[in-house]
C-alpha positions as CSV (number, residue, x, y, z in Angstrom):
1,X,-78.9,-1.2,36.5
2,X,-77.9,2.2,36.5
3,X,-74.4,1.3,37.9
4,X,-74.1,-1.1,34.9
5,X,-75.0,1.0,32.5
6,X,-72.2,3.6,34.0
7,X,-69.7,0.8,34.2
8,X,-70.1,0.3,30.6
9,X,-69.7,3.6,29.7
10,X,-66.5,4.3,31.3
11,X,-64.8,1.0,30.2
12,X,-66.4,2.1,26.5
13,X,-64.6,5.5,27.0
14,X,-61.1,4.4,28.5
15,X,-61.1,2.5,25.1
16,X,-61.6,5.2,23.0
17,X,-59.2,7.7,24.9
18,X,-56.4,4.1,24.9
19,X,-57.1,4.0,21.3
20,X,-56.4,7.8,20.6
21,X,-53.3,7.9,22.7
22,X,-50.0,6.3,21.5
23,X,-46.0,7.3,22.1
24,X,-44.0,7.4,19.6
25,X,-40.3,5.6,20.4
26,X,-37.1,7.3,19.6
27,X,-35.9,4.5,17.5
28,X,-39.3,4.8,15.3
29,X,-41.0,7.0,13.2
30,X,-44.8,6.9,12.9
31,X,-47.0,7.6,9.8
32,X,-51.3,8.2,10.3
33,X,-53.4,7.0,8.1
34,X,-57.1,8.6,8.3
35,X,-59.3,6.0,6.0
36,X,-56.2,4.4,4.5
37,X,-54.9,7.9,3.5
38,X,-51.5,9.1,4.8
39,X,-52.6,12.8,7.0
40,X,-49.2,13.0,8.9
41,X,-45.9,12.3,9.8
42,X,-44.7,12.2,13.4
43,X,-40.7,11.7,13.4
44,X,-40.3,13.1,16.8
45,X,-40.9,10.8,19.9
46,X,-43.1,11.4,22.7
47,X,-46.6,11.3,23.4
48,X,-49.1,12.1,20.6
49,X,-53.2,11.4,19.9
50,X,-55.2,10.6,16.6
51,X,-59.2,9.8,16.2
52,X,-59.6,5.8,17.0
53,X,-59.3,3.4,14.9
54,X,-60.3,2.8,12.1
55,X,-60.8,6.1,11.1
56,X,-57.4,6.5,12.1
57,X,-54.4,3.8,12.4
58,X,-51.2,4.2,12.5
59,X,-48.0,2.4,10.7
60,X,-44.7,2.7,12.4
61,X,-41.4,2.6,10.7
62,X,-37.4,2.1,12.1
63,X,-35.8,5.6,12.7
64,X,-32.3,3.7,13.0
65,X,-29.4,2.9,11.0
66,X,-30.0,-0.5,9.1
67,X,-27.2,-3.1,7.8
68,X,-27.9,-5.6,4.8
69,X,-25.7,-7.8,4.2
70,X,-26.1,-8.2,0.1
71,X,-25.7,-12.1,-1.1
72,X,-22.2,-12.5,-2.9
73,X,-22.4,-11.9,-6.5
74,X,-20.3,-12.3,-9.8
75,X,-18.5,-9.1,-11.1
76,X,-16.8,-8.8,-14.2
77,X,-13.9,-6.1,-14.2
78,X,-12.6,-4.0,-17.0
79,X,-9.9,-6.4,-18.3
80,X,-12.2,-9.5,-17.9
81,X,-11.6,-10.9,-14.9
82,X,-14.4,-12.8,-12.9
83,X,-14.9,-11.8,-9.5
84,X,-17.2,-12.8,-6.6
85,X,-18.0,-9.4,-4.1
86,X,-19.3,-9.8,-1.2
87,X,-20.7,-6.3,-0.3
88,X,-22.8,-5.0,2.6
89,X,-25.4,-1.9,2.6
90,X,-25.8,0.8,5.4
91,X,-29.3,2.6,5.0
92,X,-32.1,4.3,7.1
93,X,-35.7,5.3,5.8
94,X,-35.5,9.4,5.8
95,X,-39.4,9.7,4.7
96,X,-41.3,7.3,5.7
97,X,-44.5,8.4,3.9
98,X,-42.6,7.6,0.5
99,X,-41.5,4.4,2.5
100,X,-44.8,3.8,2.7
101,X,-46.3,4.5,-0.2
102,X,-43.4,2.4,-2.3
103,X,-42.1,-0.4,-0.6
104,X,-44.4,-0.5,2.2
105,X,-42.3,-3.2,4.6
106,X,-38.3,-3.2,5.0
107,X,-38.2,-7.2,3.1
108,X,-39.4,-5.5,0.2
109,X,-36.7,-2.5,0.9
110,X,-34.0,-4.9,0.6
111,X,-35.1,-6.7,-2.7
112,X,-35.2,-3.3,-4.1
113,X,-31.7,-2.4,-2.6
114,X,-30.3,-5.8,-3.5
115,X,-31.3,-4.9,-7.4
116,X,-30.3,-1.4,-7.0
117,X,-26.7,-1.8,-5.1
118,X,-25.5,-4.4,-7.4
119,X,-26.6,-2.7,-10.6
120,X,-24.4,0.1,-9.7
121,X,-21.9,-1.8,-8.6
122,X,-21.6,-4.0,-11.4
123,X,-21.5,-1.1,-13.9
124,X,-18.7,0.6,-11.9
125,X,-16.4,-2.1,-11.0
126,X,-17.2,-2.9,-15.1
127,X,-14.9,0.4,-15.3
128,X,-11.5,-0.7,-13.6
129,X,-9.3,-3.5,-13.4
130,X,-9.1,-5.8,-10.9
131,X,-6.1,-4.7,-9.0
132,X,-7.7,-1.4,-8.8
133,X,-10.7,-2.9,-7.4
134,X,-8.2,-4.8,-4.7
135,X,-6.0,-2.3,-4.1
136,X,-6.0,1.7,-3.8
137,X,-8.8,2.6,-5.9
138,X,-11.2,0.6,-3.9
139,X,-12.3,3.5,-1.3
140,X,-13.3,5.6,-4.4
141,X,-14.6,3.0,-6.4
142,X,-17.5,2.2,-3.3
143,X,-18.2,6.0,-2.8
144,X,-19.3,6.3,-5.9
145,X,-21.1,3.2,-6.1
146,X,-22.9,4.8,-2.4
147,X,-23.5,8.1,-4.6
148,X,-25.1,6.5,-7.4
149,X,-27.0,4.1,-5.4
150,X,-28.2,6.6,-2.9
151,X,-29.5,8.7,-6.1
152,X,-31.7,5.4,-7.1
153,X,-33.1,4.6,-3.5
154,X,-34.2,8.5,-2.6
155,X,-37.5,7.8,-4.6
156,X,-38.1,4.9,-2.3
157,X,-37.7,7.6,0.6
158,X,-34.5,5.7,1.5
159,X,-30.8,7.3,2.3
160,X,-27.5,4.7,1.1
161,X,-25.1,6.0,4.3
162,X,-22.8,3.3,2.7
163,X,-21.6,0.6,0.4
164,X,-19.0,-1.5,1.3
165,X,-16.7,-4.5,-0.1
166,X,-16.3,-7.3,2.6
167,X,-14.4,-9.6,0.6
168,X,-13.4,-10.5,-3.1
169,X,-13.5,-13.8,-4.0
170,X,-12.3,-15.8,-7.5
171,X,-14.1,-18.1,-9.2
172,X,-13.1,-21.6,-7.9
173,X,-12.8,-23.0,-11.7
174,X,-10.2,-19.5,-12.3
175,X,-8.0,-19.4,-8.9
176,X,-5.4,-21.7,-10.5
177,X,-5.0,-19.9,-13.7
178,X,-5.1,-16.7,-12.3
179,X,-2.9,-17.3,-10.0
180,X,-0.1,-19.2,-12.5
181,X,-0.4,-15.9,-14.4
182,X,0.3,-13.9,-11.6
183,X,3.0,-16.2,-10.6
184,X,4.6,-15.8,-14.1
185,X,4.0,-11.6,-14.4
186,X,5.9,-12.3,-11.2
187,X,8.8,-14.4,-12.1
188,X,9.1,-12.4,-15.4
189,X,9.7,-9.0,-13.4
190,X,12.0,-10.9,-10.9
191,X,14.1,-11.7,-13.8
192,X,13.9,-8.1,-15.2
193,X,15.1,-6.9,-12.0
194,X,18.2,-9.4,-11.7
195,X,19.0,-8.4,-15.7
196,X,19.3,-5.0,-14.5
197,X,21.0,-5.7,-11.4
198,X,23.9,-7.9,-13.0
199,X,23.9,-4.8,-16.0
200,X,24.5,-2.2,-13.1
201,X,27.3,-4.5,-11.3
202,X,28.9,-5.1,-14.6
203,X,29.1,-1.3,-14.6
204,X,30.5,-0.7,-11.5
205,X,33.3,-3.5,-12.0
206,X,34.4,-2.4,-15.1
207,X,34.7,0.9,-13.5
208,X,36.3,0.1,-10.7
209,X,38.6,-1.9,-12.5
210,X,39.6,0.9,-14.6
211,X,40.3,3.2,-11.5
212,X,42.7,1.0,-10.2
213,X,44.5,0.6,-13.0
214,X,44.9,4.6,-13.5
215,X,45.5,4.7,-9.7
216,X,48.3,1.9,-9.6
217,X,49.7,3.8,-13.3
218,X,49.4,7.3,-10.9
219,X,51.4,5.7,-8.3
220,X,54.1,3.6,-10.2
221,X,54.7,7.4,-11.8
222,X,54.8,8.7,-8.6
223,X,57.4,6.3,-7.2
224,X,59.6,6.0,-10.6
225,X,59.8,10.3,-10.2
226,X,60.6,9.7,-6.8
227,X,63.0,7.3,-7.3
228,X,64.6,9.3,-10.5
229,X,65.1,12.1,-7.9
230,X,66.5,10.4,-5.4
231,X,69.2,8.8,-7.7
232,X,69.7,12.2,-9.2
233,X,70.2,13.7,-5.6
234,X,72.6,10.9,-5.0
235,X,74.6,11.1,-7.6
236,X,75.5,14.9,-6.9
237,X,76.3,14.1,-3.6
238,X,78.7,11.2,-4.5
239,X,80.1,13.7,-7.2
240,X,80.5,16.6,-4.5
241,X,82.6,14.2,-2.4
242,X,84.7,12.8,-4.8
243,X,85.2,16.5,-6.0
244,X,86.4,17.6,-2.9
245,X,88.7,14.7,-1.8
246,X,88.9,12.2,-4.4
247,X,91.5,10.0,-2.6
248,X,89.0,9.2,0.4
249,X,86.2,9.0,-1.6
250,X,88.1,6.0,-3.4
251,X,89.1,4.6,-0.2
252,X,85.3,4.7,1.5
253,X,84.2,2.9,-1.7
254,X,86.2,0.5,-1.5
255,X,85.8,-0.4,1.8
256,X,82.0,-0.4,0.5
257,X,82.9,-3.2,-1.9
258,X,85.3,-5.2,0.7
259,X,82.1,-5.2,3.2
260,X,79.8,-6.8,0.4
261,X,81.8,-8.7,-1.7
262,X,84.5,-10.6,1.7
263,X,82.9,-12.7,4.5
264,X,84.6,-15.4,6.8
265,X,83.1,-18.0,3.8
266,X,85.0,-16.0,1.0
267,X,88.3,-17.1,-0.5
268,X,89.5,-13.8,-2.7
269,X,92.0,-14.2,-6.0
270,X,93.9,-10.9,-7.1
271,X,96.4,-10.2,-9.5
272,X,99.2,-8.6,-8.1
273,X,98.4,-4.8,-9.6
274,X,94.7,-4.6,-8.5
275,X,94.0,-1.5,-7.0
276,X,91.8,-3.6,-4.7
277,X,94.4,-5.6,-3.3
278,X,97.1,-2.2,-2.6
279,X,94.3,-0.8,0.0
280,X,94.7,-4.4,1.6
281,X,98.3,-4.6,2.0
282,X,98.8,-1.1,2.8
């Protein structure tokens, strides 16, 4: 009997001391609750005790980094254009008491986030166009949107690490006009750009054009000076010789004309008292 009753009494105490005795995991953090009433908050892991339950319990909470992917949503941008972001939020629960005493459970978390996130982003991508939002500005854009949010979920006891875009999507009832107004912005500064090509190589022909006709006016100058001087320089010479010995100057010039004007073809008529004919017969 006495064995029994011993028995009992250690199984009823290695209960009690199990129940005190929990570890706390690194990837969680660990709230007590003495009588439903938050006493303390272990964030560090390792071994730790409370009083048994229930006059203490405790509720456990994630310590890591958490992804929610947001449903895709419709965004209007500043100059009207309908738009369908696809977004996802990084987050992690930095006081899990607030946690706690809030939200409670991480599927109410993300209800709250998926109001909060798309709130903010709604109102800020309200502020730009849409090739902002595509383009460079986008990395801005979705710090802000993490700032803003992050400021909203801190009363929850929750920390936005990050919001990002995934995709942007248009309507399916708006791609095709969209995209013939793109195609036509397009076209229409294709055409701009030819204009102003064919205006610039207008230019340059007309330019070049005018060059050459200074250049070939330059160089027909040129050559008529050069030919003037020649002709000048030849003349004195043919008047030094004929100064200086005018009878074989007439007789080398004559020659000159009997070697163009006489071949073995040519027949040649005189009269009697041609100069031309005396150097012949003498």
């Amino acid at each position: 009997m006495i064995k029994n009753i011993s028995a009992v009494l250690i199984l009823f105490g290695s209960l009690i001391v199990l129940s005190t005795v929990f570890t706390v995991d690194e990837t969680e953090q660990v709230v007590i609750l003495q009588f439903g009433k938050p006493i303390r908050t272990i964030k560090d892991p390792g071994l730790n005790f409370k009083l048994p339950a229930p006059i203490q319990v405790s509720s456990s909470f994630e310590n890591r980094l958490l992804q929610y992917d947001v449903p895709p949503e419709e965004v209007l941008s500043r100059d009207k254009k309908s738009l369908i972001i696809d977004n996802y939020v990084r987050w992690r629960i930095i006081d899990p008491l607030k946690f706690l005493q809030t939200v409670r459970a991480i599927p109410t978390a993300k209800t709250r986030l998926d109001d909060i996130v798309y709130s903010e982003l709604r109102q800020e991508l309200g502020n730009h166009d849409m090739f902002e939002i595509i383009t460079e500005n986008r990395e801005l854009i979705m710090n802000k949107v993490t700032l803003a949010s992050n400021e909203e979920t801190s009363k929850y006891g929750i920390e936005i690490i990050d919001v990002r875009i995934k995709r942007v999507d248009l309507p399916q009832q708006n791609e095709a006009s969209i995209y013939a107004r793109m195609e036509a912005e397009r076209k229409r500064q294709a055409n701009k750009y030819r204009s102003e090509g064919e205006e610039e190589a207008q230019k340059i022909r007309a330019a070049t054009d005018r060059d050459q006709t200074v250049i070939m006016a330059e160089a027909y100058k040129t050559s008529e000076e050069i030919r003037g001087e020649g002709e000048a320089k030849a003349l004195d010479i043919y008047a030094s010789s004929f100064s200086k010995d005018p009878d074989f100057y007439e007789f080398l010039r004559t020659l000159e004309t009997y070697e163009k004007i006489i071949d073995k073809k040519t027949t040649l008529v005189l009269p009697g008292d041609s100069k031309l004919f005396k150097r012949l017969t003498q």
